[in-house]
C-alpha positions as CSV (number, residue, x, y, z in Angstrom):
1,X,0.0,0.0,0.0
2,X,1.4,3.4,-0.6
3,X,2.2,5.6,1.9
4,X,0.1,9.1,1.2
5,X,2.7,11.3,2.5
6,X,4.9,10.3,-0.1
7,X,2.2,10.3,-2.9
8,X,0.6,13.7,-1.6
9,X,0.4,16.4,-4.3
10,X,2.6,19.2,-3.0
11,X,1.8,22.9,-4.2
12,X,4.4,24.6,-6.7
13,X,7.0,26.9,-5.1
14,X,9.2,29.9,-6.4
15,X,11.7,27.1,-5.9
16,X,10.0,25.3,-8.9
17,X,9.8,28.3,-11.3
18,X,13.9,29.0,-10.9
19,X,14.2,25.2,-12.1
20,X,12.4,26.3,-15.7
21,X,15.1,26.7,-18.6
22,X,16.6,29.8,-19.5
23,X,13.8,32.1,-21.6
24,X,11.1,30.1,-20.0
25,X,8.6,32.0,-17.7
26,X,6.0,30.2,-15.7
27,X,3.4,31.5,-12.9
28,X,2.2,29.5,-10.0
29,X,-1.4,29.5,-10.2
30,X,-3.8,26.8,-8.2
31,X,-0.5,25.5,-7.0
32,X,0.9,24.7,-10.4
33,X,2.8,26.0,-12.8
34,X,1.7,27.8,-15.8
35,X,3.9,27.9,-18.5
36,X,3.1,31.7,-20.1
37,X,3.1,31.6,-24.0
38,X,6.3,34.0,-25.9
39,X,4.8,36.8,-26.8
40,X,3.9,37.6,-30.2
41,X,5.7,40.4,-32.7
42,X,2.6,43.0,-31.8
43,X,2.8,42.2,-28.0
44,X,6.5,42.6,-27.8
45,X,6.4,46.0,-29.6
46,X,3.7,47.7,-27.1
47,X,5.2,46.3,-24.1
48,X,9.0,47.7,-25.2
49,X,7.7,50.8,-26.7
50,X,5.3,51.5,-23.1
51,X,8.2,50.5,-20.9
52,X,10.4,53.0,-22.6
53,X,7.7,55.9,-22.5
54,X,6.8,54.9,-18.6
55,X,9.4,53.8,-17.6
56,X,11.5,56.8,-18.9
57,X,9.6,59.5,-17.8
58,X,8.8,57.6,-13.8
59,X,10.9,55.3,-13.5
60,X,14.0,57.3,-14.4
61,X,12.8,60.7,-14.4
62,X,14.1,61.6,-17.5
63,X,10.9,63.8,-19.1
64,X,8.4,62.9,-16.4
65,X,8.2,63.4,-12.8
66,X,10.0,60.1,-11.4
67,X,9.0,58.7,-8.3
68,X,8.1,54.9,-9.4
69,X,9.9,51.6,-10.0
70,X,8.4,50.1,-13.2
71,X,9.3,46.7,-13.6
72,X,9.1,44.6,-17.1
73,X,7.4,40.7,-16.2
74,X,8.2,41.0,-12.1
75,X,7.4,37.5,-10.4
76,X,5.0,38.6,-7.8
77,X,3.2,37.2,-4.9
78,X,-0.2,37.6,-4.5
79,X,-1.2,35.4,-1.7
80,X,-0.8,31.8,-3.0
81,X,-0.2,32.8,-6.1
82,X,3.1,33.9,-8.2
83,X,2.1,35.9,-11.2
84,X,4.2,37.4,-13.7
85,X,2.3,40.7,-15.4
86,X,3.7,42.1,-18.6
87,X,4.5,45.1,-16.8
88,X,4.1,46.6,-13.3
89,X,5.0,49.9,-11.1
90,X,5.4,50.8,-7.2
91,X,5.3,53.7,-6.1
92,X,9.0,54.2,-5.1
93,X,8.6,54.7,-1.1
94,X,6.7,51.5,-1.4
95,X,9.2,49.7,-3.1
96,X,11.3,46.8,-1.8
97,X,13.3,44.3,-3.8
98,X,14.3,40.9,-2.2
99,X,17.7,39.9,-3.0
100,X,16.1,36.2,-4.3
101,X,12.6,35.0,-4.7
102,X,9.2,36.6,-5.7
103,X,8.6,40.2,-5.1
104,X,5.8,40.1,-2.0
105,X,4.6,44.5,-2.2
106,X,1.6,44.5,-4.1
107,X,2.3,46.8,-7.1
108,X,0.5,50.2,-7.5
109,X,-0.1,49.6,-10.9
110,X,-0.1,46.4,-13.3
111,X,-0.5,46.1,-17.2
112,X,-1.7,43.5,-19.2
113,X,-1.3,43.0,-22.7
114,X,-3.6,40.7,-23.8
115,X,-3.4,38.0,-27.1
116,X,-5.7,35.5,-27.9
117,X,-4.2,32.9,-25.3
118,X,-4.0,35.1,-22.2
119,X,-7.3,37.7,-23.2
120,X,-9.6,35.4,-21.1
121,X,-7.5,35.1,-17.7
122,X,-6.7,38.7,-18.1
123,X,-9.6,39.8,-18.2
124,X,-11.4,37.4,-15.3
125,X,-9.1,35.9,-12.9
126,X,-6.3,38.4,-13.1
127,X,-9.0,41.2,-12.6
128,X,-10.0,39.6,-9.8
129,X,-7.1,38.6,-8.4
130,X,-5.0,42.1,-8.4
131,X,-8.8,43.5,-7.0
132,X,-8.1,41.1,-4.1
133,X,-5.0,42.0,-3.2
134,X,-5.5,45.9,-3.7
135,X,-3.5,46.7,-6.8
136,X,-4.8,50.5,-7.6
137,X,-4.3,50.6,-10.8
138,X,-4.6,48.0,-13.8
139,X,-4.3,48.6,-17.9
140,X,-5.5,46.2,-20.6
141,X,-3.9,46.7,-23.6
142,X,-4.9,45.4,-26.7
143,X,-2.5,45.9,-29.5
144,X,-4.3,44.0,-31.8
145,X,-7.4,45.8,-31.5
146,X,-5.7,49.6,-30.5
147,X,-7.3,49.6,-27.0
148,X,-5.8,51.0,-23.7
149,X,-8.6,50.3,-20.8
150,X,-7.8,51.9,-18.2
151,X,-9.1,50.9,-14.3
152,X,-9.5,51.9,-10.9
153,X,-9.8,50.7,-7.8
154,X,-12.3,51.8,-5.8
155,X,-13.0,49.5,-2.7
156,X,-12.7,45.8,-3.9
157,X,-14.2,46.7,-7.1
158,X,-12.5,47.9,-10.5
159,X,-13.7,51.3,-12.4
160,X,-13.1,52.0,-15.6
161,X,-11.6,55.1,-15.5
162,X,-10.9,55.2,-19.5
163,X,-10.9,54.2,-23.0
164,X,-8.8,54.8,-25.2
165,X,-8.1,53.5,-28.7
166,X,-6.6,54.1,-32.3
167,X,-3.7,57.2,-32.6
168,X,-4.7,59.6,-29.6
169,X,-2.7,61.2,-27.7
170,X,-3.6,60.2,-24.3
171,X,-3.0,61.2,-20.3
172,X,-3.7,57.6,-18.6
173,X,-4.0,57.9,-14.4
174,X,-1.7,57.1,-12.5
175,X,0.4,58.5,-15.5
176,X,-1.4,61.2,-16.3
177,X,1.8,63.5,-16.2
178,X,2.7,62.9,-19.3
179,X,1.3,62.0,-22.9
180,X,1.4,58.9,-24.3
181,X,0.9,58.7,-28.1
182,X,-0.6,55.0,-29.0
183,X,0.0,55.1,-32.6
184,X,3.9,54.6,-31.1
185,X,2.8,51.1,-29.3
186,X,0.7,50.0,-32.3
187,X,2.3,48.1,-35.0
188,X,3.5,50.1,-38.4
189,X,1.1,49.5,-41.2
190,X,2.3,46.9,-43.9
191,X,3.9,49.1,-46.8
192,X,1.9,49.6,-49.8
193,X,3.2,47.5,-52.7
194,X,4.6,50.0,-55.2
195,X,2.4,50.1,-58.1
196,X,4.2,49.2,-61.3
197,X,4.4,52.3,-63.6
198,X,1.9,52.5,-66.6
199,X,3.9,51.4,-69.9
């Protein structure tokens, strides 16, 4: 007969997730790991192009107001759960950074940039989840749409505070000190094949 303490399911730990090979990123979720799908060529662009722009102008100060630490894909705790957002910011007197393991403040601010294989979980249980565990601010980005949602928290419960969508030129809270322009996340249209000239 087996002994159940040796054939007990144990719950994933950070431990776990440093064991993943090198350019593989994994979230503990229901005390297993998630592998997280490589981002696609539209993703990558808006989450580079917004980290430069935020993390610029807040992060570093250089054309904005500093004051935050904006982190790209941070292992964070919430609760039983590690989660890896696309990006996230602290507020900086908030801020600390363990020398190993997940990072266990509760950001300020978290961003999301949804594709088809994450738009469901980021959109329900990650909504709920940063809700939970009092994240203040959250962004959906769509690139493949044009979207920026933009959400509050207010209580337990998430307000949209605003859409946005297409080329504007937006001010987005808690970043509202400086524009963003969305064309620059979005991206470039295909080139026009050059029409052949008229014999």
């Amino acid at each position: 007969m087996s002994d159940p303490a040796r054939t007990a399911k144990h719950p994933k730990t950070w431990e776990d997730l440093a064991e993943l090979p090198e350019g593989v990123v994994g979230e503990i979720v229901g005390g297993e790991i998630v592998l997280l799908p490589r981002p696609n060529p539209p993703h990558g662009r808006t989450q580079a192009k917004l980290h430069a722009k935020i993390g610029g102008a807040f992060d570093l100060g250089e054309g904005g107001p500093g004051g935050w630490e904006i982190r790209v894909e941070p292992g964070i705790r919430f609760g039983e759960e590690i989660r890896v957002p696309d990006l996230a910011g602290w507020r900086s007197e908030r801020f600390e950074e363990p020398n190993e393991g997940p990072l266990l403040v509760i950001p300020d601010w978290v961003c999301e940039i949804v594709s088809p294989s994450t738009a469901r979980s980021d959109r329900t249980a990650k909504l709920r989840l940063y809700a939970q565990h009092g994240a203040h601010h959250y962004w959906i980005i769509d690139p493949e749409r044009q979207t920026l949602e933009v959400y509050r928290l207010e209580g337990k419960v998430w307000v949209v505070a605003a859409t946005f969508g297409g080329d504007e030129r937006v001010r987005a809270e808690p970043f509202d000190a400086v524009d963003i322009e969305l064309s620059r996340l979005w991206m470039p249209p295909a080139p026009t094949p050059a029409t052949p000239p008229t014999p």
